[in-house]
The first five atom37 places (N, CA, C, CB, O) and aatype in JSON, in Angstrom:
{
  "aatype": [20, 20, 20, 20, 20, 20, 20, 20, 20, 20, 20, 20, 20, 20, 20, 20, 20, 20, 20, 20, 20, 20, 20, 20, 20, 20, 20, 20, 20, 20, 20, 20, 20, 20, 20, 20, 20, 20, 20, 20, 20, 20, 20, 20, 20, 20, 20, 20, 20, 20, 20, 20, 20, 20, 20, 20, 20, 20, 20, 20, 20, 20, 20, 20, 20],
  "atom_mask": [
    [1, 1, 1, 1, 1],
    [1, 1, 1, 1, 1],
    [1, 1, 1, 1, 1],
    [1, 1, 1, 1, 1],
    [1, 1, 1, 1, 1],
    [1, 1, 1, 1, 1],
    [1, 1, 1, 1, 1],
    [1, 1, 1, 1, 1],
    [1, 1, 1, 1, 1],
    [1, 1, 1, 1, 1],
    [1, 1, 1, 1, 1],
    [1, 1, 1, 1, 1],
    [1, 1, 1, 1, 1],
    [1, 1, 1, 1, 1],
    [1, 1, 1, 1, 1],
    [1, 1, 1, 1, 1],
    [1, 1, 1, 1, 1],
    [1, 1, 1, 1, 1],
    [1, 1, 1, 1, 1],
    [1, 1, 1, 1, 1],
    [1, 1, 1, 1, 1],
    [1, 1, 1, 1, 1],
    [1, 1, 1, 1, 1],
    [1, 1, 1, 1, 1],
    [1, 1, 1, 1, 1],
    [1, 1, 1, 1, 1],
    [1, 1, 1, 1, 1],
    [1, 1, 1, 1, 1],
    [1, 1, 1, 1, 1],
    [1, 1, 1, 1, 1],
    [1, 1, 1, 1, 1],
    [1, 1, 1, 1, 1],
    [1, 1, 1, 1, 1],
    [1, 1, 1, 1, 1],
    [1, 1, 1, 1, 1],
    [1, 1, 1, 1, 1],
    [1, 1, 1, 1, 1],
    [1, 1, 1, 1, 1],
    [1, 1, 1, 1, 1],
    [1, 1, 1, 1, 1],
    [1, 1, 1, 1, 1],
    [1, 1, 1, 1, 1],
    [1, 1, 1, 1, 1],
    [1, 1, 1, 1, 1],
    [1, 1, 1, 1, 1],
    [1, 1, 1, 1, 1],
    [1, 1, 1, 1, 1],
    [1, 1, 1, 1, 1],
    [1, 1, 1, 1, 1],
    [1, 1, 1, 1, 1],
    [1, 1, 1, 1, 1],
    [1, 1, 1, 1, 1],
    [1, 1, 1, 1, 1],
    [1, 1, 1, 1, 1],
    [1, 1, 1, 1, 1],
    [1, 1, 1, 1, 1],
    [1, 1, 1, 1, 1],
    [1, 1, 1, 1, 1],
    [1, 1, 1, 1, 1],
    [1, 1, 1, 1, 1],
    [1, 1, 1, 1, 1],
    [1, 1, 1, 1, 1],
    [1, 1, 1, 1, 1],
    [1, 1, 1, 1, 1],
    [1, 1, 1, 1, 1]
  ],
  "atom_positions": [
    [[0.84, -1.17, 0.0], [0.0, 0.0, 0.0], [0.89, 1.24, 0.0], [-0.96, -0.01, 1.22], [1.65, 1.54, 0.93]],
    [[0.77, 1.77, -0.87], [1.15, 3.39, -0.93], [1.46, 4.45, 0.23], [0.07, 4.0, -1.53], [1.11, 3.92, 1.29]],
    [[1.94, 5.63, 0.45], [2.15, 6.23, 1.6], [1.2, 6.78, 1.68], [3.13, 6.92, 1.82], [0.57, 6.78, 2.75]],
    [[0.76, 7.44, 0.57], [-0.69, 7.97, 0.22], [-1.71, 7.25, 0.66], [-0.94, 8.08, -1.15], [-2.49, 7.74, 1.49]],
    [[-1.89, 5.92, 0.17], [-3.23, 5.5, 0.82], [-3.47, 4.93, 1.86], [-3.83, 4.84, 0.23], [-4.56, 4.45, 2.16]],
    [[-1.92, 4.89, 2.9], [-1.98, 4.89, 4.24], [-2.36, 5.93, 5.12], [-1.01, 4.59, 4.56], [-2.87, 5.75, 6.23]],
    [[-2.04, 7.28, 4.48], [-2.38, 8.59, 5.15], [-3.76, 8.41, 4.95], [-1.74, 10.02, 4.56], [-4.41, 8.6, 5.99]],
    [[-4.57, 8.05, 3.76], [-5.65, 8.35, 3.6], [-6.46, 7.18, 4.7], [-5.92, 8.37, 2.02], [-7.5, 7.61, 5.21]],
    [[-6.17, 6.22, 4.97], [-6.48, 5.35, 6.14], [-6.36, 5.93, 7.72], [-5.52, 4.18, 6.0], [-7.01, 5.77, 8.75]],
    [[-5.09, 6.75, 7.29], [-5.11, 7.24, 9.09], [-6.06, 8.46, 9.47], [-3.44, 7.84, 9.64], [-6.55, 8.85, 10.52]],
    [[-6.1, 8.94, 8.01], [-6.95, 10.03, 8.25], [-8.93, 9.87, 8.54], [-6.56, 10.88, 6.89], [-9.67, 10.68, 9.09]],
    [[-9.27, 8.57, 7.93], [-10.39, 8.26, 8.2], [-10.85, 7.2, 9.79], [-10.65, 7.68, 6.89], [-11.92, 6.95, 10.34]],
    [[-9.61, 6.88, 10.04], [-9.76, 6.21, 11.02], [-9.63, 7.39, 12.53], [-8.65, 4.99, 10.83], [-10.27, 7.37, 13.58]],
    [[-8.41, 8.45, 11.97], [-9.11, 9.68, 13.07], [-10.04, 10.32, 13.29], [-8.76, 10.56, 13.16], [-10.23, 10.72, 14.44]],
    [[-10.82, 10.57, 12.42], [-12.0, 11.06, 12.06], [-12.94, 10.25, 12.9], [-12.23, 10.99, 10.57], [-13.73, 10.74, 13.71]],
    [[-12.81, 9.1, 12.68], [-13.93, 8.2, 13.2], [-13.51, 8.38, 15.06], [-13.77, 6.25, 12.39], [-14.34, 8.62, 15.94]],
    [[-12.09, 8.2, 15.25], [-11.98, 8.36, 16.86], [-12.4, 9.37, 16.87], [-10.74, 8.29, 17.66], [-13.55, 9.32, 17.31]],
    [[-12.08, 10.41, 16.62], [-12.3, 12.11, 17.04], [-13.69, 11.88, 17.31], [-11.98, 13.51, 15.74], [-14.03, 11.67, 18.47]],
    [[-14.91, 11.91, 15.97], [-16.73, 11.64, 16.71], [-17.25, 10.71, 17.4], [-17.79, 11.48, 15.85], [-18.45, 10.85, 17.64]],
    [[-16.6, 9.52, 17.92], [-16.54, 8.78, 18.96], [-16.44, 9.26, 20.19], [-15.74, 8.09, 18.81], [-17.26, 9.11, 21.1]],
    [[-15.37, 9.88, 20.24], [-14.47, 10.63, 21.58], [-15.82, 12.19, 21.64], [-12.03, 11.3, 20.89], [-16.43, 12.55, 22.64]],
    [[-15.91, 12.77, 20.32], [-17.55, 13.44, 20.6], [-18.41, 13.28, 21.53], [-18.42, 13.16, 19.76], [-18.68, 14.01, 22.49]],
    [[-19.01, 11.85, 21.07], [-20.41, 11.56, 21.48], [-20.18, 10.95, 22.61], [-21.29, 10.75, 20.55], [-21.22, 10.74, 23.24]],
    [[-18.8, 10.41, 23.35], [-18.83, 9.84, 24.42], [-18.89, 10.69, 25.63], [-17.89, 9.09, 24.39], [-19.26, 10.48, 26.79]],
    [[-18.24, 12.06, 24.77], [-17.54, 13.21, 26.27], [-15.87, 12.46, 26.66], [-18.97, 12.96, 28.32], [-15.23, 12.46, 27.71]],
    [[-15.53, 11.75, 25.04], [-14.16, 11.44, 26.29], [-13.08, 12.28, 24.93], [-13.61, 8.94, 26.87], [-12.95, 12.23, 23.71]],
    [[-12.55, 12.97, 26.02], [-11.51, 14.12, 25.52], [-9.88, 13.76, 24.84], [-11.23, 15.03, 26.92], [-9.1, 14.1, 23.95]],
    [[-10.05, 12.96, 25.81], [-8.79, 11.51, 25.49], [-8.56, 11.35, 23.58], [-9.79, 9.42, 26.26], [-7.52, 11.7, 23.03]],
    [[-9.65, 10.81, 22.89], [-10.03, 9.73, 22.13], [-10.31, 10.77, 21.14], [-11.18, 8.64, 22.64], [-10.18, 10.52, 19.95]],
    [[-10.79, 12.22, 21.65], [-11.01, 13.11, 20.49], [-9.57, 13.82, 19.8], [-12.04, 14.3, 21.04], [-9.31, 14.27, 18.68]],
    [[-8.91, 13.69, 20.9], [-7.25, 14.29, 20.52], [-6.4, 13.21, 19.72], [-6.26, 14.63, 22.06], [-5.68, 13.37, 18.74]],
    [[-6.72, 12.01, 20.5], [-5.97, 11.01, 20.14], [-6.62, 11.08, 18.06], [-6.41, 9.35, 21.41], [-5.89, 11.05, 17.07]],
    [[-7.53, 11.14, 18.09], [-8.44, 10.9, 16.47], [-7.69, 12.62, 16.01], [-11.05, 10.78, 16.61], [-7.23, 12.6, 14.86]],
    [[-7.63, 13.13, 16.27], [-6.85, 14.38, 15.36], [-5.47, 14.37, 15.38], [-7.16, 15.83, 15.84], [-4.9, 15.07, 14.54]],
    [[-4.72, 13.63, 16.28], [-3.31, 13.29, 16.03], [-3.2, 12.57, 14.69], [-2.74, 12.41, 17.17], [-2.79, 12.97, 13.61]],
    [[-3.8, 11.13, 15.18], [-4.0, 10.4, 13.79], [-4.5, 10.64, 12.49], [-4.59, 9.6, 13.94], [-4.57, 9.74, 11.65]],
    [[-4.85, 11.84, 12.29], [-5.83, 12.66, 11.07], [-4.51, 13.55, 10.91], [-7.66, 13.68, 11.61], [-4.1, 13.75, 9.76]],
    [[-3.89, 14.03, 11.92], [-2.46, 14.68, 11.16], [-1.49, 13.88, 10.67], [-1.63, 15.51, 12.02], [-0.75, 14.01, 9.7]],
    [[-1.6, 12.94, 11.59], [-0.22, 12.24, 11.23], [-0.75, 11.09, 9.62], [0.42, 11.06, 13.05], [0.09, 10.67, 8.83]],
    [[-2.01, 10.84, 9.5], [-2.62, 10.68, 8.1], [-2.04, 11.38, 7.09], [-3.93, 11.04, 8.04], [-1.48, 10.88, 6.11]],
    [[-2.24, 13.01, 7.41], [-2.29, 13.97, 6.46], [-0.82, 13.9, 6.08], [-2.86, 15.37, 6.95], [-0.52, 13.94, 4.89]],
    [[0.06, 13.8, 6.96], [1.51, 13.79, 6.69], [2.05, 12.48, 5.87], [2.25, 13.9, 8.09], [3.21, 12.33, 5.5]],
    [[1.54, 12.04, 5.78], [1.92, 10.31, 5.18], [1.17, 10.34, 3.83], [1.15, 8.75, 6.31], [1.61, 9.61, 2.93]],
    [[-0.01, 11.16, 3.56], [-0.47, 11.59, 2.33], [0.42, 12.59, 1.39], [-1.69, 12.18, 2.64], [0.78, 12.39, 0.23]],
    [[0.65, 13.6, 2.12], [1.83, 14.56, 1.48], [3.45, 13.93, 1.33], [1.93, 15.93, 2.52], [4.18, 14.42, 0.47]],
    [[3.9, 12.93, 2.15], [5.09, 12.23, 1.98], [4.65, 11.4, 0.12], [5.33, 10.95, 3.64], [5.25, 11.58, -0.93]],
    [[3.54, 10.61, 0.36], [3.52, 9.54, -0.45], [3.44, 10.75, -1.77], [2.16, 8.25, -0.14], [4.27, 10.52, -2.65]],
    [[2.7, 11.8, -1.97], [2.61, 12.85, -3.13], [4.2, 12.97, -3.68], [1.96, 14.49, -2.52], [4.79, 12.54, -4.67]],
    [[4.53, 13.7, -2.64], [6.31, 14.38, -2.76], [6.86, 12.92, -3.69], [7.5, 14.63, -0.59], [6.9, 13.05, -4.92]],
    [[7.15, 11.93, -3.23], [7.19, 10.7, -3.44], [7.37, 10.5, -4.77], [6.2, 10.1, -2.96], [8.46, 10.49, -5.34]],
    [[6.14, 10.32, -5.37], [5.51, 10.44, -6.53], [5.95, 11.19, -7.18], [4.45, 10.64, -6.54], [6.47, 10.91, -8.26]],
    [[5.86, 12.71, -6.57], [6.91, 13.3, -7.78], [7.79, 13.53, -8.03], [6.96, 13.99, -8.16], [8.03, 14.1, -9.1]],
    [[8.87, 13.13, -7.02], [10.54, 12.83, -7.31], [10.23, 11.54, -8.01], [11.75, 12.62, -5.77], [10.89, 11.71, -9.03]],
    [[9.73, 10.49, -8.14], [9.64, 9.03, -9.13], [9.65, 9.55, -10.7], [7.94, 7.99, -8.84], [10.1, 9.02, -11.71]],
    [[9.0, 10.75, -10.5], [8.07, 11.28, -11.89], [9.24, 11.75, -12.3], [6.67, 12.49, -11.85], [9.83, 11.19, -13.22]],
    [[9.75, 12.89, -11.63], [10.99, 13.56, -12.09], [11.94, 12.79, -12.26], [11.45, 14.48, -11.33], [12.88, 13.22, -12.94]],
    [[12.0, 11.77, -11.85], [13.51, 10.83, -12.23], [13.03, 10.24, -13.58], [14.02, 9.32, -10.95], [13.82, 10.09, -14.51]],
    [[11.88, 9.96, -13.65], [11.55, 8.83, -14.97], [11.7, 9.85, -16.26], [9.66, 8.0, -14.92], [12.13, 9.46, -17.35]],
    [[11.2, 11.47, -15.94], [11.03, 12.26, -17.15], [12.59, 12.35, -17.23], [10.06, 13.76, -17.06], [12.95, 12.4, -18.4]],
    [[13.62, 12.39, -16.33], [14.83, 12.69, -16.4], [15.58, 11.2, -17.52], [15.37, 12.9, -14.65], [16.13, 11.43, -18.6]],
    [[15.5, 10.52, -17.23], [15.88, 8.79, -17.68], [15.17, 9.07, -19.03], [15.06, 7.16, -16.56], [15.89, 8.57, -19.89]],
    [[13.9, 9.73, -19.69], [13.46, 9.47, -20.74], [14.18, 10.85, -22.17], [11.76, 9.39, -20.31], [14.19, 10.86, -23.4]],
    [[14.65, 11.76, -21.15], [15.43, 12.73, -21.62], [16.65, 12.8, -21.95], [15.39, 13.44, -21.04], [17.15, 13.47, -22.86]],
    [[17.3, 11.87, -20.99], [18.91, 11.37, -21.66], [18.97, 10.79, -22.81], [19.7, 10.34, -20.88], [19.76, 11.11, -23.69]],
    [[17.85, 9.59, -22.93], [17.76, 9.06, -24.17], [17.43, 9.3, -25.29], [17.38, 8.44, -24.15], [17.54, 8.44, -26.16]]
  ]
}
């Protein structure tokens, strides 16, 4: 799985703690779900960057030739 579509996993799975931690009143579980929704978001923008240094190397390799 991609870095990208791991961020995009962490980010839905915080989401889901964060309105959990909502509806319970537990404060804990709502922080803990927006850590994981950042630290998602960061693993989405790694896997992008990623992608486009791959991109830039391949347009580079197709330009020598």
């Amino acid at each position: 799985m991609a870095a990208k579509d791991k961020g995009k996993m962490d980010k839905l799975t915080g989401k889901a703690k964060e309105m959990a931690g909502k509806a319970t009143g537990d404060r804990e579980q709502q922080v803990e779900g927006k850590t994981q929704q950042a630290r998602g978001e960061a693993k989405k923008m790694r896997g992008k960057t990623q992608e486009s240094v791959e991109e830039a190397q391949r347009s580079a390799r197709r330009d020598r030739t």
